[in-house]
C-alpha positions as CSV (number, residue, x, y, z in Angstrom):
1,X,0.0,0.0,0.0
2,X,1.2,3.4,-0.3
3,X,3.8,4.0,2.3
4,X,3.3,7.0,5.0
5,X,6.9,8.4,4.8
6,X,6.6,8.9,0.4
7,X,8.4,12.1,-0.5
8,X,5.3,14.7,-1.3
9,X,5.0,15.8,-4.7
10,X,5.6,19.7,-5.2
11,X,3.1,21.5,-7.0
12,X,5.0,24.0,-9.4
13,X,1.8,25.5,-10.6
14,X,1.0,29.4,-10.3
15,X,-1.7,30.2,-7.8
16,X,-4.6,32.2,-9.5
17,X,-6.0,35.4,-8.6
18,X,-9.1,36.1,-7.8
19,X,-10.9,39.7,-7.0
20,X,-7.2,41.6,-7.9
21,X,-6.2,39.0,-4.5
22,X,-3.7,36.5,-5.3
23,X,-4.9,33.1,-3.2
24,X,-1.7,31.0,-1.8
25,X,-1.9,27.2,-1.9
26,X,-2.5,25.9,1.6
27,X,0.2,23.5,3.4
28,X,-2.9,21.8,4.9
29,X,-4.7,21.0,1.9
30,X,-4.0,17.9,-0.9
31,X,-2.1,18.5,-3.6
32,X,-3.3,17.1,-6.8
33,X,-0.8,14.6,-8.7
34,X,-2.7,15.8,-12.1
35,X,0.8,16.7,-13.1
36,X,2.5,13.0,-12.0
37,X,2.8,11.3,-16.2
38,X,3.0,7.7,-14.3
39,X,-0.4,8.5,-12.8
40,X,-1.9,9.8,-15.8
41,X,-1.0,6.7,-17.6
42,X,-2.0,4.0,-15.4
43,X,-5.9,5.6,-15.4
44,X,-5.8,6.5,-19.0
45,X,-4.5,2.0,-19.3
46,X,-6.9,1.4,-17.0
47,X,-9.9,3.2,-18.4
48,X,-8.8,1.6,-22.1
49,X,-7.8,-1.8,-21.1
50,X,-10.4,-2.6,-18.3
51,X,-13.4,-0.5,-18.4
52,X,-11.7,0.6,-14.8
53,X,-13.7,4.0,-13.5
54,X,-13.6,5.3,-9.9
55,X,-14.7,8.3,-7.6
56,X,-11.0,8.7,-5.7
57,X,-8.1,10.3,-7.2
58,X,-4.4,10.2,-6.2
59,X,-3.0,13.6,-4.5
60,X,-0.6,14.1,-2.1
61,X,-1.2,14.9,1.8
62,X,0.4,16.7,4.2
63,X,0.7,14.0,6.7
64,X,0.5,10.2,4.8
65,X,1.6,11.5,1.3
66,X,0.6,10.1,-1.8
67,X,-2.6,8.5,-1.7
68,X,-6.3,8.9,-2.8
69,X,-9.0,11.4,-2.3
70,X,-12.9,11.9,-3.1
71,X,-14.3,14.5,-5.2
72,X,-17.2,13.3,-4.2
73,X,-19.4,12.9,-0.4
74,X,-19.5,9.1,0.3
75,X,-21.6,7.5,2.9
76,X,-21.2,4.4,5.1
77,X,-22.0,1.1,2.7
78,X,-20.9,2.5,-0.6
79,X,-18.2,1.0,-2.4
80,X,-14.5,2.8,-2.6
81,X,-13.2,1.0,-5.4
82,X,-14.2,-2.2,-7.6
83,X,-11.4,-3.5,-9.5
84,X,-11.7,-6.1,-12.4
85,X,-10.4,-9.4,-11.3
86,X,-8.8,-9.0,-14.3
87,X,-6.7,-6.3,-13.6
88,X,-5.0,-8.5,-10.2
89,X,-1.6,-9.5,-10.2
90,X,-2.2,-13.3,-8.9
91,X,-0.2,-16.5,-8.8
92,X,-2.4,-17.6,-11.4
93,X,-1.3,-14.3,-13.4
94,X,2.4,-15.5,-13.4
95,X,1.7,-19.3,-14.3
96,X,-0.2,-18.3,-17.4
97,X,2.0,-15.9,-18.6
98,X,5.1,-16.4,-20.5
99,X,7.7,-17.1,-17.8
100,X,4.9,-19.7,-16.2
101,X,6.8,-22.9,-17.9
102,X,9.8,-21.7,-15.8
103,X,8.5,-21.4,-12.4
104,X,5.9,-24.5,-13.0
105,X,9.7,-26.4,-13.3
106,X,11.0,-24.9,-10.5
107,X,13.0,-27.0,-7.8
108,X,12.1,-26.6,-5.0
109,X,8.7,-25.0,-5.8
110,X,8.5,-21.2,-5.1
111,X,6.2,-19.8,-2.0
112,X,3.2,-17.4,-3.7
113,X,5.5,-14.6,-2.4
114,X,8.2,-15.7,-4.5
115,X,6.7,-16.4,-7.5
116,X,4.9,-12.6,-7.7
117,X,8.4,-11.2,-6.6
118,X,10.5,-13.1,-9.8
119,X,7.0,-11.9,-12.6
120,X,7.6,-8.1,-11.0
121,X,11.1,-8.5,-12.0
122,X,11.0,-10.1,-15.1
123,X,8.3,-7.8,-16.1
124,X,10.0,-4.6,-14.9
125,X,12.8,-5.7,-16.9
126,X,10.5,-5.8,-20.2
127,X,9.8,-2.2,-19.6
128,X,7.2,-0.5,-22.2
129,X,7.1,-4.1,-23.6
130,X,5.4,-5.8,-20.5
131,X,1.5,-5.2,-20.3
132,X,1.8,-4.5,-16.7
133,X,4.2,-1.6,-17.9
134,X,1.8,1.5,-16.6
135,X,1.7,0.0,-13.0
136,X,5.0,-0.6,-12.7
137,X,5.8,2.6,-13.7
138,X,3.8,4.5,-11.2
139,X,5.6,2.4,-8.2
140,X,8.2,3.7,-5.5
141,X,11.9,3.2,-6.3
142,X,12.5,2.4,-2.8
143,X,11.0,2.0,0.7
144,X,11.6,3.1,4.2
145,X,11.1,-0.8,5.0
146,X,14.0,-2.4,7.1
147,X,15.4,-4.1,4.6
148,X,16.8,-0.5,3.1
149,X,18.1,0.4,6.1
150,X,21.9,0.7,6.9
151,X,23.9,-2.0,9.3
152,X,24.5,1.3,11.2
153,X,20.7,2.2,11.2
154,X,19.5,-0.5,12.2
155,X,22.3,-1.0,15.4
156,X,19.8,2.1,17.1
157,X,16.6,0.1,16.6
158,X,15.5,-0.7,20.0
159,X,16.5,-4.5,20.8
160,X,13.1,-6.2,20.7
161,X,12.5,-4.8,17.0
162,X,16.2,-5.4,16.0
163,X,15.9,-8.9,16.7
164,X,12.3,-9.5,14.3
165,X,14.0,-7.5,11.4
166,X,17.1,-9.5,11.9
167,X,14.7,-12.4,11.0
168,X,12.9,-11.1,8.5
169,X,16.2,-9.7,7.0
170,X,17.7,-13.2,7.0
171,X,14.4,-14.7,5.8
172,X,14.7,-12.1,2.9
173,X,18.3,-13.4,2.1
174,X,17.8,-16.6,2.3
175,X,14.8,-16.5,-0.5
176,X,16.9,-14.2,-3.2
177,X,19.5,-17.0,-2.5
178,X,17.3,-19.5,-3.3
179,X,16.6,-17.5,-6.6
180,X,19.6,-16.7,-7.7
181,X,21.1,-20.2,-7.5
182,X,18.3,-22.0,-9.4
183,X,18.3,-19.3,-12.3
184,X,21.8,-19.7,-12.7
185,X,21.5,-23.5,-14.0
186,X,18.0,-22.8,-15.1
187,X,17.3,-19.9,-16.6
188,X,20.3,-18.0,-17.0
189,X,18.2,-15.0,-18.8
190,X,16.8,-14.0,-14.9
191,X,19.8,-14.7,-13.3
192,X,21.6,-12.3,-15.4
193,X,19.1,-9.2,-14.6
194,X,19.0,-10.6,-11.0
195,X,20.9,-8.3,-8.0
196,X,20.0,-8.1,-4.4
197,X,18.3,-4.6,-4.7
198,X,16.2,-5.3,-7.1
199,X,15.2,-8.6,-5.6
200,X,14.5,-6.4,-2.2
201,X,12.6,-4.2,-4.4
202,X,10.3,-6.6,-6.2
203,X,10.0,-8.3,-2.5
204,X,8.7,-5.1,-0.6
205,X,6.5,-4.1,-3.3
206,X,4.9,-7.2,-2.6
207,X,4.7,-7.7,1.4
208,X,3.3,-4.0,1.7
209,X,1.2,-3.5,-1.5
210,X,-0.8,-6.7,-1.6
211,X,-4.2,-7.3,-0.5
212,X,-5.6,-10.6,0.6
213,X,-6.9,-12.8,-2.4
214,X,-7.4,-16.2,-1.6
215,X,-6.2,-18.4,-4.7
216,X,-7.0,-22.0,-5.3
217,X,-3.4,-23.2,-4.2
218,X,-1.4,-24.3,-7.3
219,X,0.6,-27.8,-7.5
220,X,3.5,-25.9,-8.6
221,X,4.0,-23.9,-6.0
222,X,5.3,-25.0,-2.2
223,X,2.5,-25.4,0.6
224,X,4.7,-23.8,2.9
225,X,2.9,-20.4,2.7
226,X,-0.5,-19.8,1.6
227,X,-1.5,-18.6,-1.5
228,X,-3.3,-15.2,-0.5
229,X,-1.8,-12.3,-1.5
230,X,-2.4,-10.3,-5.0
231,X,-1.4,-6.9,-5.9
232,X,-4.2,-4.3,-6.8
233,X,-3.2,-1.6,-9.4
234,X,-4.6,1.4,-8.4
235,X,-6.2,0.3,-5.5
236,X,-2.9,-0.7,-3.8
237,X,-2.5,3.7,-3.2
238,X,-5.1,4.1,-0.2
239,X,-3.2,4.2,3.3
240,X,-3.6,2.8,5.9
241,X,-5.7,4.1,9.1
242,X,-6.3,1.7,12.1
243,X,-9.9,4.1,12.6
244,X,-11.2,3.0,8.8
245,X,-14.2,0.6,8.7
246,X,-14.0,-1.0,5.7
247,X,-15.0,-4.1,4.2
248,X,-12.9,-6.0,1.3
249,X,-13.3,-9.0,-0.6
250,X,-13.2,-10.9,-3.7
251,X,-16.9,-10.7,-5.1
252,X,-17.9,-13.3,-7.3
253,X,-20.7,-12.1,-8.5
254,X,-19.5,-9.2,-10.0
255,X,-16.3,-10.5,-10.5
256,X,-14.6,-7.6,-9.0
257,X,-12.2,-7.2,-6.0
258,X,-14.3,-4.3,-3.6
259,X,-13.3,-2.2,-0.7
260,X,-16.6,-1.3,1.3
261,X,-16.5,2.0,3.2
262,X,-18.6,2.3,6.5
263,X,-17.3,5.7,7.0
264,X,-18.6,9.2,5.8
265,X,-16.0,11.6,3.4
266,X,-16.3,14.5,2.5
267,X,-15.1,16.3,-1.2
268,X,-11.6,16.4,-1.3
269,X,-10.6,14.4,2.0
270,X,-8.3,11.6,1.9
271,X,-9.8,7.8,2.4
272,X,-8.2,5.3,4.2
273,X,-8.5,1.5,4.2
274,X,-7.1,-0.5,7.6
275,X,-4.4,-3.2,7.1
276,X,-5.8,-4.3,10.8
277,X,-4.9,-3.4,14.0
278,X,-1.1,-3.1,14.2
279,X,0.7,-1.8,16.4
280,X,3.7,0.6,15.0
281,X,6.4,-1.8,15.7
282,X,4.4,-4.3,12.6
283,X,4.0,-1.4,10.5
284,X,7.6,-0.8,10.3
285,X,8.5,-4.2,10.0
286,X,6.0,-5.3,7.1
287,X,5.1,-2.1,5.8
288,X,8.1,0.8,6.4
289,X,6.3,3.5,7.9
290,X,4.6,4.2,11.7
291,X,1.8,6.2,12.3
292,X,1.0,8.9,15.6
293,X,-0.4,7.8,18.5
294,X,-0.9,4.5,17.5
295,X,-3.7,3.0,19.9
296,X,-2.5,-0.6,18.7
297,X,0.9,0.0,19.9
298,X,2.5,-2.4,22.7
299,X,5.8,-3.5,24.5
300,X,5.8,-7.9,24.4
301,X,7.2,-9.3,27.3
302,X,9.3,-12.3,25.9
303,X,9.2,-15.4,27.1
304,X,12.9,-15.7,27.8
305,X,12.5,-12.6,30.0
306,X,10.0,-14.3,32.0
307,X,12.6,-17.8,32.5
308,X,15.3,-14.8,33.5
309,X,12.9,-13.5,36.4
310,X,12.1,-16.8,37.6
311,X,16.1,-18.0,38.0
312,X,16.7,-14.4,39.3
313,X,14.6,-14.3,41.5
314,X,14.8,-18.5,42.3
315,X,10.9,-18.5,41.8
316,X,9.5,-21.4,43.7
317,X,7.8,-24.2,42.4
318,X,8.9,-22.8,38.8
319,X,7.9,-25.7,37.0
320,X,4.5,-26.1,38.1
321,X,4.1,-22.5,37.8
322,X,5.2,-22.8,34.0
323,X,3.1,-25.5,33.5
324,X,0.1,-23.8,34.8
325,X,0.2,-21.1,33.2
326,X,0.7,-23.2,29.5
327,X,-2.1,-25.0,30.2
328,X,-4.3,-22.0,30.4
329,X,-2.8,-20.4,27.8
330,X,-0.8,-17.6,29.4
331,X,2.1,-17.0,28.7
332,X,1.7,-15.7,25.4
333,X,1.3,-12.2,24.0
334,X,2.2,-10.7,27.3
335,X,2.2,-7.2,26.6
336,X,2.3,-3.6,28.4
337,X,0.7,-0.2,27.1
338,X,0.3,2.8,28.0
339,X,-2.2,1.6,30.5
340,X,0.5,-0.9,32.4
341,X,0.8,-4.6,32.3
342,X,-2.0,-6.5,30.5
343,X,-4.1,-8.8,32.7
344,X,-2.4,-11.7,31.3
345,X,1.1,-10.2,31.8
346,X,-0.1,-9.4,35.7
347,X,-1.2,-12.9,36.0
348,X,1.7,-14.7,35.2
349,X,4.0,-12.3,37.5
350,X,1.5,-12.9,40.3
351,X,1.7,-16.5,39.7
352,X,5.3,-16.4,39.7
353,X,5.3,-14.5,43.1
354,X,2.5,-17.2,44.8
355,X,3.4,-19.6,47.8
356,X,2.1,-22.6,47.8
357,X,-1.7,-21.2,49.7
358,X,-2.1,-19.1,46.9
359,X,-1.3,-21.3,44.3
360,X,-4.2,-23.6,45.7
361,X,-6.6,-21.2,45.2
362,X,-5.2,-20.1,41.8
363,X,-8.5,-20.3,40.0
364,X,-9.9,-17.3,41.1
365,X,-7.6,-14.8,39.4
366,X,-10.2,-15.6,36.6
367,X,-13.0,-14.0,38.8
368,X,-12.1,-11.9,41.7
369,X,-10.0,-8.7,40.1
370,X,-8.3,-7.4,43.4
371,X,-7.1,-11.2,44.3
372,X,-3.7,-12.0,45.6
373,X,-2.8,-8.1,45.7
374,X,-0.7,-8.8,48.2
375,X,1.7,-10.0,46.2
376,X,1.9,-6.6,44.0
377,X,5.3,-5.3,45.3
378,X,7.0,-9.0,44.6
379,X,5.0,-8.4,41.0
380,X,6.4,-4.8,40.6
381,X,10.0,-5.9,41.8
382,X,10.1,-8.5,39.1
383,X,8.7,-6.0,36.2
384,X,11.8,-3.8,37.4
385,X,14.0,-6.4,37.0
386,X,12.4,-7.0,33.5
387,X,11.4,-3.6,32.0
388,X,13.9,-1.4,33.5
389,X,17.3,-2.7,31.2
390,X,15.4,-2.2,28.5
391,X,14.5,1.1,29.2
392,X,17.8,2.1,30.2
393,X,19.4,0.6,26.5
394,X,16.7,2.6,24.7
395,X,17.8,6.1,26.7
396,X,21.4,5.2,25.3
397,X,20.4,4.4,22.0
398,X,19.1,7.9,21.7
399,X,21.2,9.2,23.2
400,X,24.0,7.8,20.3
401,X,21.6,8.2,17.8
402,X,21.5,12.1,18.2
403,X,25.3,11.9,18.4
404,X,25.7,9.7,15.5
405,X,23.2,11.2,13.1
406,X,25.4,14.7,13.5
407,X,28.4,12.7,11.8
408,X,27.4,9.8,10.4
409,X,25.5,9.7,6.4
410,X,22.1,8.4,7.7
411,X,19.3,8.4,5.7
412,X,17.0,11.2,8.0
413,X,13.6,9.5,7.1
414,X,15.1,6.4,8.5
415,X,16.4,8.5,11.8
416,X,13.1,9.9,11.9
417,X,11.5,6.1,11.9
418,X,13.8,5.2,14.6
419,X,13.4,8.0,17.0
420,X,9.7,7.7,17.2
421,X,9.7,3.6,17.8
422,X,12.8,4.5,20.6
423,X,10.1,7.4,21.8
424,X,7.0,5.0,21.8
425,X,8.7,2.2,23.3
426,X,10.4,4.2,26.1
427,X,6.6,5.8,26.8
428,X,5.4,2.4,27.5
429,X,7.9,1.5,29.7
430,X,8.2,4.5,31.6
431,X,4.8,4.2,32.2
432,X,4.3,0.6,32.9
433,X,7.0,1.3,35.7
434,X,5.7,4.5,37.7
435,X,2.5,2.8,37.7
């Protein structure tokens, strides 16, 4: 989808005058991308090709950037945009087009996400010859998603989000190695257009543009991963808002892929779809981008910080404890927010600090709120122990980071995306421990 941190699009048009007084464009206001050639072209190829008509039109925002706006007042129930099934870029797209004999041969089978990423490169390499050309066209050149971030960059991210890009960075490797070795003996014609950065390229536009389509899962592709994802020409420019109400589907009746607003616009304000409720840590990850005061936004407690309490603080009866609390499902998702420890998290700290005459009337802590309160300063010692290094590292890592940035060459969006996830993630904590 269209990323939050996209450079705007300067208007170089004259202002008018009106009544002998010249009127000044407004910061606050969109800014049509009339003027954008890219944009022009894929509605003028999606009008001709497709039959492809819609109320939103692409302008640039003050605060999200590119994305689309209504001329038009729409009410709750009325459809944002219908798009051809035609006009979706699906695994089935790639199998029948012409490069489909080479991944219907490939060993081991491609994942879904694969197979879209290789038919974005080969058909970016085609250029004005490929008949996806006018999407293609209109996309970024690059992303503020992890995976364009320098080594140095990402050394400032704060620990817990360091070590989920470091997987997703090494699952990313490991799949253009993959590709690269098999086109070498296979199809030497991909393997000779085939870098890194352009694999990285084809991959993001993929994991953040995509919407879910689910696909009748192909024999010549891997089971490992579903088959779910398409990308959405046109459709794939609406940000993302965790507040939208929408609705979107596959339609078989009218053969069309719809987004269904339950929300009221009026002329000439930006509409949002919701990719779901993430907090800003996610939309980093997957998408390159964060947005304000994030309500979805949380600190996970790992499970490796809860084994560290219990041999620091030589928890009794740890096992039992642990198996308690897996049994009923607890010791998962522990998070804190701005409102303190989750109920969850709380419950598994105050299980931790139980004797044994507590532990025998465990079952309560599903119905009596205030029980085992006693045990609250052994539960806020422990979150100390926990929270508290992490907070400390963070204060550091700014603390560099504003150091660094002053004579390092890093990329300021990037510094920008860092400092607010060290700024969220030190708000929780701070606030989780003064409570």
């Amino acid at each position: 989808m269209a990323s939050a941190q996209q450079n705007c699009i300067k208007s170089s048009r004259r202002c008018g005058k009106t009544r002998r007084k010249r009127i000044y464009c407004d910061p606050s206001r969109p800014i049509s991308c009339s003027h954008d050639d890219s944009l022009k072209l894929i509605r003028i190829w999606m009008k001709k090709e497709f039959g492809f008509k819609n109320k939103l039109v692409p302008a640039v925002f003050p605060t999200t950037g590119r994305g689309l706006m209504t001329r038009k007042s729409i009410r709750p129930g009325e459809i944002l945009v219908s798009l051809p099934q035609r006009l979706l870029i699906t695994t089935q797209t790639v199998l029948d087009s012409d490069i489909g004999k080479h991944i219907k041969r490939w060993k081991p089978k491609l994942t879904p996400q694969q197979c879209l990423t290789v038919f974005l490169i080969w058909e970016k390499h085609k250029h004005t010859e490929s008949p996806w050309f006018p999407y293609i066209n209109m996309l970024p050149v690059t992303f503020t998603s992890p995976g364009y971030f320098s080594s140095t960059e990402l050394s400032f991210l704060p620990k817990c989000v360091r070590l989920k890009v470091d997987e997703v960075l090494e699952k990313l490797d490991c799949s253009y190695r993959e590709v690269k070795h098999y086109s070498k003996y296979h199809w030497t014609e991909l393997y000779d257009i085939l870098t890194y950065d352009l694999y990285i390229w084809s991959w993001y536009v993929i994991n953040s543009r995509s919407v879910y389509y689910q696909s009748n899962h192909s024999k010549y592709l891997s089971t490992d991963e579903p088959d779910n994802i398409a990308l959405a020409p046109y459709l794939d420019l609406l940000n993302h808002s965790s507040q939208a109400n929408v609705k979107a589907g596959y339609n078989a009746i009218t053969n069309c892929y719809e987004i269904i607003t339950y929300d009221v616009y009026k002329p000439y304000q930006e509409v949002f779809i919701s990719y779901g409720c993430h907090g800003n840590q996610k939309l980093f990850i997957e998408y390159g981008f964060y947005i304000p005061d994030n309500c979805n936004d949380v600190y996970e407690i790992s499970y490796d910080d809860i084994l560290n309490a219990c041999e620091h603080f030589s928890v009794k009866y740890k096992e039992k404890k642990l198996d308690l609390l897996k049994h009923h499902d607890l010791l998962k998702n522990l998070v804190c927010t701005m409102d303190g420890l989750s109920w969850k998290a709380m419950t598994v700290f105050k299980t931790l600090a139980m004797e044994w005459r507590h532990l025998e009337k465990w079952s309560q802590i599903y119905t009596e709120t205030d029980i085992f309160n006693d045990l609250l300063p052994i539960v806020n010692t422990m979150i100390v122990f926990i929270l508290q290094p992490y907070l400390d590292d963070n204060i550091q890592l700014m603390k560099q980071l504003q150091i660094q940035k002053q004579q390092a060459d890093l990329n300021p969006v990037h510094v920008e995306i860092i400092e607010q996830l060290l700024k969220i993630e030190n708000s929780i904590l701070t606030k989780t421990l003064s409570m």
